[in-house]
Backbone as a printed PyTorch tensor [residue, N CA C, xyz], in Angstrom:
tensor([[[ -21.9610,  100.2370,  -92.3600],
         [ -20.9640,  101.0300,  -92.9850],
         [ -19.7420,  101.1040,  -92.1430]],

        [[ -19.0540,  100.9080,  -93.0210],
         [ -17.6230,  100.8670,  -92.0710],
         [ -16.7370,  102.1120,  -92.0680]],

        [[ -16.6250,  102.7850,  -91.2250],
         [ -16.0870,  103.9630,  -91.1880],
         [ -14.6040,  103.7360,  -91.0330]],

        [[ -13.8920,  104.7670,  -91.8360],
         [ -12.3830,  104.4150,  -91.7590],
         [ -11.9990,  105.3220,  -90.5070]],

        [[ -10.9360,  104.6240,  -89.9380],
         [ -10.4230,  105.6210,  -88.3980],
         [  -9.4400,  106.4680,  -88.5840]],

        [[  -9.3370,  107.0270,  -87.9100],
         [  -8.8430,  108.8890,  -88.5610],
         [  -7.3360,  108.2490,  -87.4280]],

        [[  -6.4790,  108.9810,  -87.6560],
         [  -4.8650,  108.9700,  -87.5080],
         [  -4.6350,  109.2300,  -86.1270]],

        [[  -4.2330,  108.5810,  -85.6260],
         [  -3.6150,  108.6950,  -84.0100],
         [  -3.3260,  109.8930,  -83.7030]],

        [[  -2.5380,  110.2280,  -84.7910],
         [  -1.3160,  112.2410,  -84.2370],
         [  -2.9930,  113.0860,  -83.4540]],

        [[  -2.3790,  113.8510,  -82.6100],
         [  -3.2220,  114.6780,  -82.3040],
         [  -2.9150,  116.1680,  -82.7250]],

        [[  -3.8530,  116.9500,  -83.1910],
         [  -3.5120,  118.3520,  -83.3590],
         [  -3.0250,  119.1320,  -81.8980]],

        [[  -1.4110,  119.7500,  -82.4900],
         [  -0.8900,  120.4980,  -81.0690],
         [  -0.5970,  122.0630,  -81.6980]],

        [[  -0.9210,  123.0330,  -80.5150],
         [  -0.2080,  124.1010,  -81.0730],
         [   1.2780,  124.0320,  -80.7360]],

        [[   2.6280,  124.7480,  -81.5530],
         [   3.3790,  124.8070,  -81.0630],
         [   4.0220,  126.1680,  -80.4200]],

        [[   3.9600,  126.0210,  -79.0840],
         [   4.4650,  127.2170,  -78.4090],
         [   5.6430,  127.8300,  -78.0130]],

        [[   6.8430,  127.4710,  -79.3800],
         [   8.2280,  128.0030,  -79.8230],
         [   8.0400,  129.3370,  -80.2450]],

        [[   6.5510,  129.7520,  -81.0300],
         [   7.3320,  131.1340,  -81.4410],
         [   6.8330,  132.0460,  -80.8610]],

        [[   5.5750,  131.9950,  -79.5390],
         [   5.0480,  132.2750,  -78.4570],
         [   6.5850,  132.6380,  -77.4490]],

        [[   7.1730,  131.5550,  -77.1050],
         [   8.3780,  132.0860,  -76.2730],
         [   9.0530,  132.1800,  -76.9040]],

        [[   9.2880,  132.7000,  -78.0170],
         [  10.8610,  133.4760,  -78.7250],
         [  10.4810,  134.4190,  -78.2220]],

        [[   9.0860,  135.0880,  -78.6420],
         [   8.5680,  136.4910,  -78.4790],
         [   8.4110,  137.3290,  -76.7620]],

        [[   8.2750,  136.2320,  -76.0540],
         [   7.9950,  136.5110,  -75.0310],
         [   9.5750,  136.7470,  -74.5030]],

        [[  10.1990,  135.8020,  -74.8840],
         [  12.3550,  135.8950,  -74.6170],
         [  12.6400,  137.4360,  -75.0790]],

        [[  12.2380,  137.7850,  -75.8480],
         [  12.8090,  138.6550,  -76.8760],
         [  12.3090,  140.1450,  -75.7500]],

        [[  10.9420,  139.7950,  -75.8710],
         [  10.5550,  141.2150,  -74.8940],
         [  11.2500,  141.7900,  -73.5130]],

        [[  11.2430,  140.4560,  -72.8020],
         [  11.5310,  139.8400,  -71.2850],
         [  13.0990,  140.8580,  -71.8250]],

        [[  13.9660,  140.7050,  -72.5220],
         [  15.5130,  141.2930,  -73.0990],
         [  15.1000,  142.5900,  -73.4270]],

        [[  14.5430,  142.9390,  -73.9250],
         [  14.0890,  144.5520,  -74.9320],
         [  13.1940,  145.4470,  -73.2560]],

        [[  12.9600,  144.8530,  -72.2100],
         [  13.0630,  145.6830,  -71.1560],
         [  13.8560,  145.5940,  -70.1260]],

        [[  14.7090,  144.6720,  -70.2660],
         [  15.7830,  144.7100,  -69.0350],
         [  16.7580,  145.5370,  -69.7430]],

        [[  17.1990,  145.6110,  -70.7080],
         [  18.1930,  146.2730,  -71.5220],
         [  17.6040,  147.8550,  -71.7220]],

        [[  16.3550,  148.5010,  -71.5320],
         [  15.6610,  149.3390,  -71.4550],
         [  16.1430,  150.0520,  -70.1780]],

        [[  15.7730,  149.1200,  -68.9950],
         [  15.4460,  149.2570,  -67.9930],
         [  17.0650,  149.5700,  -67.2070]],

        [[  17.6910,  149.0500,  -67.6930],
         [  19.1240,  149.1750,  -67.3900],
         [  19.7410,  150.6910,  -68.3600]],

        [[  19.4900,  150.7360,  -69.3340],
         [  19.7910,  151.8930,  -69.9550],
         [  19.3150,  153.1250,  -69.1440]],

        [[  18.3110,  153.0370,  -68.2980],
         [  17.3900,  154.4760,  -67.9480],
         [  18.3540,  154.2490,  -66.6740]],

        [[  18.6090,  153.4910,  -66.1980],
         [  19.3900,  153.5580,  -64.3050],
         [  20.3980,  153.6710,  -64.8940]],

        [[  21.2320,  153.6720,  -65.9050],
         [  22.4290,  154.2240,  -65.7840],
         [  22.7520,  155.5760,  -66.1560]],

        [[  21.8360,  156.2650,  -66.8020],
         [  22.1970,  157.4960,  -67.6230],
         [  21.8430,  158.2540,  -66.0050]],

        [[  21.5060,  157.8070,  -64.6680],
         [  20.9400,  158.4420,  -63.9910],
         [  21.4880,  159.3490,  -63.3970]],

        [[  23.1750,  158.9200,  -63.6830],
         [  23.9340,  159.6590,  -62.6710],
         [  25.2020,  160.2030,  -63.5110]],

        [[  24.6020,  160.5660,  -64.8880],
         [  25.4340,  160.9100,  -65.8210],
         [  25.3930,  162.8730,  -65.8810]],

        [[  26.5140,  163.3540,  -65.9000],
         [  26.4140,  165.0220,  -65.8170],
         [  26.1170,  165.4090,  -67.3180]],

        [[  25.0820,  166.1180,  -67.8210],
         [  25.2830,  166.5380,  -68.9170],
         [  25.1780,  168.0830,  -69.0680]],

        [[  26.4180,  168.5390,  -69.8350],
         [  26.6460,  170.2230,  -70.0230],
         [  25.4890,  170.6060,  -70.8620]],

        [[  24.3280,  171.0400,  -70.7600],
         [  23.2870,  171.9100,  -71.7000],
         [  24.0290,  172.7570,  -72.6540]],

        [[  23.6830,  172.8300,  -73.7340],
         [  24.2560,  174.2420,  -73.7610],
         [  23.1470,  175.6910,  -74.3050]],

        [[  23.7440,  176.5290,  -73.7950],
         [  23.2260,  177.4290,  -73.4440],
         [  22.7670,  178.7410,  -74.3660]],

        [[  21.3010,  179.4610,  -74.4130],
         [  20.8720,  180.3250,  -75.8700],
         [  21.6060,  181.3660,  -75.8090]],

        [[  21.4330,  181.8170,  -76.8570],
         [  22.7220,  183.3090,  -76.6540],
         [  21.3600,  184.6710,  -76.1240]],

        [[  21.3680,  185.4830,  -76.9500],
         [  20.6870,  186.6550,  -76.7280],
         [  19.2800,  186.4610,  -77.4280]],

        [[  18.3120,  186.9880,  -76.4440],
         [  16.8970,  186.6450,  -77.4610],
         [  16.9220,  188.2530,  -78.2010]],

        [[  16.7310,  187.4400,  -79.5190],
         [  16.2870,  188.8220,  -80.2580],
         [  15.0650,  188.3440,  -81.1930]],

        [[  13.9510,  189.3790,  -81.4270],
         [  12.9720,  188.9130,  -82.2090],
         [  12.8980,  188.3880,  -83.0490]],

        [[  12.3250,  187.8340,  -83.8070],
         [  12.3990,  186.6410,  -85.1960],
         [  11.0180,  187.5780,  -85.9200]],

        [[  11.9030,  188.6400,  -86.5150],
         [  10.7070,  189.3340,  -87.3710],
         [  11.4050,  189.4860,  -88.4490]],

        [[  10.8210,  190.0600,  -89.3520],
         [  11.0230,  189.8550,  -91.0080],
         [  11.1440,  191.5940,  -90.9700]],

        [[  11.8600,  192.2330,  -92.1540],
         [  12.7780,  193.4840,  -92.3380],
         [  11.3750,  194.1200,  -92.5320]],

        [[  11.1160,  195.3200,  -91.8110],
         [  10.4190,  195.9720,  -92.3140],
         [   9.8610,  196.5700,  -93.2030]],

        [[   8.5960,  196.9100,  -94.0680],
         [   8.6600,  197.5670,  -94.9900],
         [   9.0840,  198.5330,  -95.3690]],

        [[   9.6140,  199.4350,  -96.9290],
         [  10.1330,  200.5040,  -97.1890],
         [   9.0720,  201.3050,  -96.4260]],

        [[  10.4890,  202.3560,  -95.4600],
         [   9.6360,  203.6450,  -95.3490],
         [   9.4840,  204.8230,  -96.2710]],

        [[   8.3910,  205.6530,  -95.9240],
         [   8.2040,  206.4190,  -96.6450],
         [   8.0170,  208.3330,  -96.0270]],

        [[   8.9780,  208.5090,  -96.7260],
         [   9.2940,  209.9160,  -96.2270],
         [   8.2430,  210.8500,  -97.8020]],

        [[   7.6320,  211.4420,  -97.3170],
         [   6.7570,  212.8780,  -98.2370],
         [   6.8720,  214.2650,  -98.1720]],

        [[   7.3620,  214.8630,  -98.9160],
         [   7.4440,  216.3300,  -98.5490],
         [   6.5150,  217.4820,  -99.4200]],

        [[   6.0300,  217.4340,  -98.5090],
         [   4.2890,  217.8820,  -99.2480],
         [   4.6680,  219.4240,  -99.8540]],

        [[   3.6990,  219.9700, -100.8150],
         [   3.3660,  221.4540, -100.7130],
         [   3.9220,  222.3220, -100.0080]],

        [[   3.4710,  222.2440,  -99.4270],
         [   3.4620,  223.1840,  -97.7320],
         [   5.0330,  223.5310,  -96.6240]],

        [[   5.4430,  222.3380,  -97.3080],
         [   6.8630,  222.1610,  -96.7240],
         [   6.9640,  221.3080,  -95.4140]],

        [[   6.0240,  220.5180,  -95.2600],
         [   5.3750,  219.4240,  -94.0800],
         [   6.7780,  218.1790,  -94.4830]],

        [[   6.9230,  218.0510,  -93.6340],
         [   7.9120,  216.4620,  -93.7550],
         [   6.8990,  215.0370,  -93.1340]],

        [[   6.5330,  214.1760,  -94.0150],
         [   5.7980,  213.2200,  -93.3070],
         [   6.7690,  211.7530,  -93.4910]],

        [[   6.7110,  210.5740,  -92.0410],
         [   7.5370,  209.6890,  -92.2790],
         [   6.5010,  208.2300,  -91.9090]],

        [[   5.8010,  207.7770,  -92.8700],
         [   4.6500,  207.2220,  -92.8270],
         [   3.3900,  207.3940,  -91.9970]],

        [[   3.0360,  208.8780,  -92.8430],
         [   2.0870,  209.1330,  -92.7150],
         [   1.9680,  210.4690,  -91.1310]],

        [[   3.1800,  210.0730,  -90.5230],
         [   3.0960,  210.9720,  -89.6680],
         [   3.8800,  211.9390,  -89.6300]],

        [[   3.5200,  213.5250,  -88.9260],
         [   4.3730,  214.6520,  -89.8580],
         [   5.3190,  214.6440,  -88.4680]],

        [[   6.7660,  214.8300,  -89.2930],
         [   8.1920,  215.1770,  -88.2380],
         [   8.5140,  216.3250,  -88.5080]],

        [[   9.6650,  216.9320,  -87.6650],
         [  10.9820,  217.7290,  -88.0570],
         [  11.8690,  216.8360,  -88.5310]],

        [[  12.5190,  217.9890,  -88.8730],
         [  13.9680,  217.3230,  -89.7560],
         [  14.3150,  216.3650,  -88.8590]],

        [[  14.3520,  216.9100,  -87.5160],
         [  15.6360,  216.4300,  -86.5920],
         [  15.0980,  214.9270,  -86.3300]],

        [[  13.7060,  214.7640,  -86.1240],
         [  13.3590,  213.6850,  -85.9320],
         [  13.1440,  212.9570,  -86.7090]],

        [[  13.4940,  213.0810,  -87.8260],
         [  13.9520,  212.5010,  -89.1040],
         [  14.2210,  211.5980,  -89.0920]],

        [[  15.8180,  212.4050,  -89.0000],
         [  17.2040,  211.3110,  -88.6420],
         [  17.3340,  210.6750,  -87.5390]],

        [[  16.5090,  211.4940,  -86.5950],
         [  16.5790,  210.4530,  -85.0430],
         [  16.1760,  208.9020,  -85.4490]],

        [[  14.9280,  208.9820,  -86.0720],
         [  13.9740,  208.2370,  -85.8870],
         [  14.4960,  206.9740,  -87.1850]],

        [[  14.9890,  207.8760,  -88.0080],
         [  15.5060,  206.5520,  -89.1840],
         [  17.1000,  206.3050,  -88.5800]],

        [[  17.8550,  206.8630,  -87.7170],
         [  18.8880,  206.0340,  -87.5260],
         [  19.2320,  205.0670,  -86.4570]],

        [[  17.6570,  205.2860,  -85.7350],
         [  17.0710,  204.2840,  -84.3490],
         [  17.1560,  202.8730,  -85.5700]],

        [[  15.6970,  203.0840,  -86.4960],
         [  15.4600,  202.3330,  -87.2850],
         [  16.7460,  201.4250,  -87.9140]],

        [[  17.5620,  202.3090,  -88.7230],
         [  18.5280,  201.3700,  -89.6050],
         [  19.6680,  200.8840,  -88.0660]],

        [[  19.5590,  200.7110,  -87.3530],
         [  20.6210,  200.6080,  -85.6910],
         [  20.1630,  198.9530,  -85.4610]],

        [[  18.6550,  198.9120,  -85.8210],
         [  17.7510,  197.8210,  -85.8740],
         [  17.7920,  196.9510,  -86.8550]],

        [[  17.9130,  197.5860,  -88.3400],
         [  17.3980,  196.9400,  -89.3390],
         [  18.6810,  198.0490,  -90.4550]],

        [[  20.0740,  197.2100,  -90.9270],
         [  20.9880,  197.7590,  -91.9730],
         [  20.3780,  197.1970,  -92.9910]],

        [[  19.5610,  197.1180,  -93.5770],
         [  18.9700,  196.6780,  -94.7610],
         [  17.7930,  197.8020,  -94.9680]],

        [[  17.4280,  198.8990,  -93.9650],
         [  16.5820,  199.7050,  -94.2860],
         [  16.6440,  200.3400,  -95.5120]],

        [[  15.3120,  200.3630,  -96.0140],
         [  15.0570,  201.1980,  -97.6580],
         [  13.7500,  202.2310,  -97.3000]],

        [[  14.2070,  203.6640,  -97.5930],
         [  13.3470,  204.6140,  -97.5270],
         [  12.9660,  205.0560,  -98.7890]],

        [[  11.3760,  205.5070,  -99.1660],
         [  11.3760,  206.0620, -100.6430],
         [  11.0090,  207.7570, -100.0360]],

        [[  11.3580,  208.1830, -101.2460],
         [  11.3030,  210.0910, -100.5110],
         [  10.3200,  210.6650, -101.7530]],

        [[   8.9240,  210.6380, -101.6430],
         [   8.1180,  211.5190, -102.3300],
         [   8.2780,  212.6840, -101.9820]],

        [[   8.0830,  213.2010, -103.5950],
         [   7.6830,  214.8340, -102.9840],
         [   6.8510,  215.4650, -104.0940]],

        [[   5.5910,  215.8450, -103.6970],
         [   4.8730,  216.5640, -104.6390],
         [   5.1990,  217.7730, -105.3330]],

        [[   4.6840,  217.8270, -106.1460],
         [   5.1030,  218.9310, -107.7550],
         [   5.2060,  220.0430, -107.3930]],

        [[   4.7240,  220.4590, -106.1510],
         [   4.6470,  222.1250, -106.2610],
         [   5.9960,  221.7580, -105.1000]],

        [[   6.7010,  221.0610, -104.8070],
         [   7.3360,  220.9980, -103.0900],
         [   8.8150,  222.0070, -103.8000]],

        [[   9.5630,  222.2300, -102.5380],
         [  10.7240,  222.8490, -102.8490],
         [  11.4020,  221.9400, -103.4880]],

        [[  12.1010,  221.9190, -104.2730],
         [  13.7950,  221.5550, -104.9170],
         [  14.6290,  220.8640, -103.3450]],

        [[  14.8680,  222.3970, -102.6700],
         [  15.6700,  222.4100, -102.0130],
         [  15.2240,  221.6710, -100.7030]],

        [[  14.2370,  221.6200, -100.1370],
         [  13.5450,  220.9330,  -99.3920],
         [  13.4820,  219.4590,  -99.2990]],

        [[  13.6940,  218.8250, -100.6210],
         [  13.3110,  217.7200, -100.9640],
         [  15.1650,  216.8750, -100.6490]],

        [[  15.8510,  218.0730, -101.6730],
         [  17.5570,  217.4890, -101.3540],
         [  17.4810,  217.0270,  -99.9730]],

        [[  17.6650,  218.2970,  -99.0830],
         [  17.6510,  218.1880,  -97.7250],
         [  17.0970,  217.2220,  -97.1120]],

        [[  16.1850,  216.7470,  -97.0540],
         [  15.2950,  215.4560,  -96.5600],
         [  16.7450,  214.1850,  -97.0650]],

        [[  16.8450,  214.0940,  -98.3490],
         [  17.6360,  212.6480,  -99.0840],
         [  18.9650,  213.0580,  -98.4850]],

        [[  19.1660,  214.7740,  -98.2370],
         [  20.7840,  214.7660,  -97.1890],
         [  20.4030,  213.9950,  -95.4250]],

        [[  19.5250,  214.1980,  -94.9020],
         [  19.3090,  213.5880,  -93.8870],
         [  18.8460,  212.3620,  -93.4850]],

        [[  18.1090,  211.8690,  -94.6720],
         [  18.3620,  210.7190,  -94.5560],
         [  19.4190,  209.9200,  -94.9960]],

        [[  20.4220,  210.0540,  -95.5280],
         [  21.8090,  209.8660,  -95.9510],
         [  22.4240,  209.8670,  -94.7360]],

        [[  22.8620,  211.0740,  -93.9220],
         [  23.6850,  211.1640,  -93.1330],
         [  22.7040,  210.3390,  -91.7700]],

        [[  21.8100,  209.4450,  -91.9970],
         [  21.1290,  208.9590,  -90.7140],
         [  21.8370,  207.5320,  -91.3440]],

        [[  22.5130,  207.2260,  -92.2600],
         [  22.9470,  206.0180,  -92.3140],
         [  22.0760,  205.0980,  -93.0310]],

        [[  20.9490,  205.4100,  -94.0750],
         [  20.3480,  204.6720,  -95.2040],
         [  21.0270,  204.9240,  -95.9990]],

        [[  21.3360,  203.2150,  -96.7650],
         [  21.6450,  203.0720,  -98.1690],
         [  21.3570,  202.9370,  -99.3600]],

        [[  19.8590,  202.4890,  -99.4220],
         [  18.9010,  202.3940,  -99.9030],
         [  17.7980,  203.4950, -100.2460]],

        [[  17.7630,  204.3760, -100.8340],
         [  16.9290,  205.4110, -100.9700],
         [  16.5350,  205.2700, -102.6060]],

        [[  14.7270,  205.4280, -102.7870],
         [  14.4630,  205.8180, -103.2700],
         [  14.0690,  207.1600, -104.1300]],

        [[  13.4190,  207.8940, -105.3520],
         [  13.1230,  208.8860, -105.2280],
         [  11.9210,  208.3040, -105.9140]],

        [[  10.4620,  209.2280, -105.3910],
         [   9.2820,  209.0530, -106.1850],
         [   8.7460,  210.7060, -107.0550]],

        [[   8.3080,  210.6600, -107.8480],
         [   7.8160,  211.9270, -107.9820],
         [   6.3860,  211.3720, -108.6560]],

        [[   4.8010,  212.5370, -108.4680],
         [   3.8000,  212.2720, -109.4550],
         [   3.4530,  213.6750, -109.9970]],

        [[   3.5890,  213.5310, -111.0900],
         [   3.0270,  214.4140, -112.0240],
         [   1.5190,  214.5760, -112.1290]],

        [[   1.2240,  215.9510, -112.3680],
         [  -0.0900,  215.9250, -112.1330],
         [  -0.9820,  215.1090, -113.3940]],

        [[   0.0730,  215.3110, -114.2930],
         [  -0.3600,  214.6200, -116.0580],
         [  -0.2710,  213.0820, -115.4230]],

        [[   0.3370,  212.6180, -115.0210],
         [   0.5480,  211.3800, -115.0400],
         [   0.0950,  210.9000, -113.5450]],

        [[  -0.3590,  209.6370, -113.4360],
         [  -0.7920,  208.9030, -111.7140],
         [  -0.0660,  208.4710, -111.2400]],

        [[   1.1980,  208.0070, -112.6340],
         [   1.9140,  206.9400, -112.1630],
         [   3.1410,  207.4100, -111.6570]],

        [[   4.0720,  206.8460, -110.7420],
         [   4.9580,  206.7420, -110.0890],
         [   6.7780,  206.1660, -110.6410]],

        [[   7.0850,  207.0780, -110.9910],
         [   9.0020,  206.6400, -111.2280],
         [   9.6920,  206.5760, -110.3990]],

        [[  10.5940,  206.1070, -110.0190],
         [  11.2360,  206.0140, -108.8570],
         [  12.5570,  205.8730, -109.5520]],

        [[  13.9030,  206.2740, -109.1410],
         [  14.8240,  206.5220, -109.2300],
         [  15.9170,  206.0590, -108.1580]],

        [[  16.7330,  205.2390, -108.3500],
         [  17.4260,  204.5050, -107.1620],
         [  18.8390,  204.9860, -107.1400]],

        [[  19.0360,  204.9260, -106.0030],
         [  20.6910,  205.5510, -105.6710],
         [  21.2930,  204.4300, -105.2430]]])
């Protein structure tokens, strides 16, 4: 049997796109490498934070109650007048978006109740609610100024 003879050429790899790649890198760190030694002796002005102040969200409405009894409570805890206004014009000094609601139960004074919405007024809230509950009713009206 006569075998036919296979083609002189020999199989070569070609190692052109081996050294493009290797050219290309050999450039992509000298140009690197030169970028980092020069910025070395470059002055740069920072610039600078202003005042830290907290990153909190506006507080919830407070709540002022003027019970029966003639008790002044300002969530949940009982004040004087005076510390009323101390205490809500610390607050709105902090927070000008403060909103107070001013319950006052059915049997409370009239006049008691004004007084509270005069002091918190003159403490510098703009935002005031009024709540009242009826003993007939559970539910809650509120009245906005």
């Amino acid at each position: 049997m006569n075998r036919h003879r296979q083609s002189g050429t020999d199989a070569t790899i070609s190692l052109t796109p081996m050294i493009d790649v290797v050219f290309l890198l050999v450039i992509f760190f000298m140009v690197g490498n030169r970028m980092d030694a020069g910025s070395a002796g470059v002055e740069v002005s920072l610039p600078g934070a202003g005042a830290m102040q907290a990153m909190s969200r506006l507080p919830d409405r407070k709540v002022v109650e003027v019970t029966a009894s003639g008790d002044i409570q300002l969530d949940g805890q009982i004040v004087t007048p005076e510390q009323l206004t101390q205490t809500l014009r610390q607050q709105r000094s902090a927070y000008p978006d403060l909103r107070v609601a001013v319950r006052g139960e059915g049997d409370s004074s009239l006049q008691l109740v004004a007084d509270v919405m005069r002091r918190i007024s003159s403490a510098g809230v703009q935002q005031m609610d009024l709540a009242t509950k009826s003993p007939l009713m559970s539910s809650r009206s509120g009245v906005r100024r």
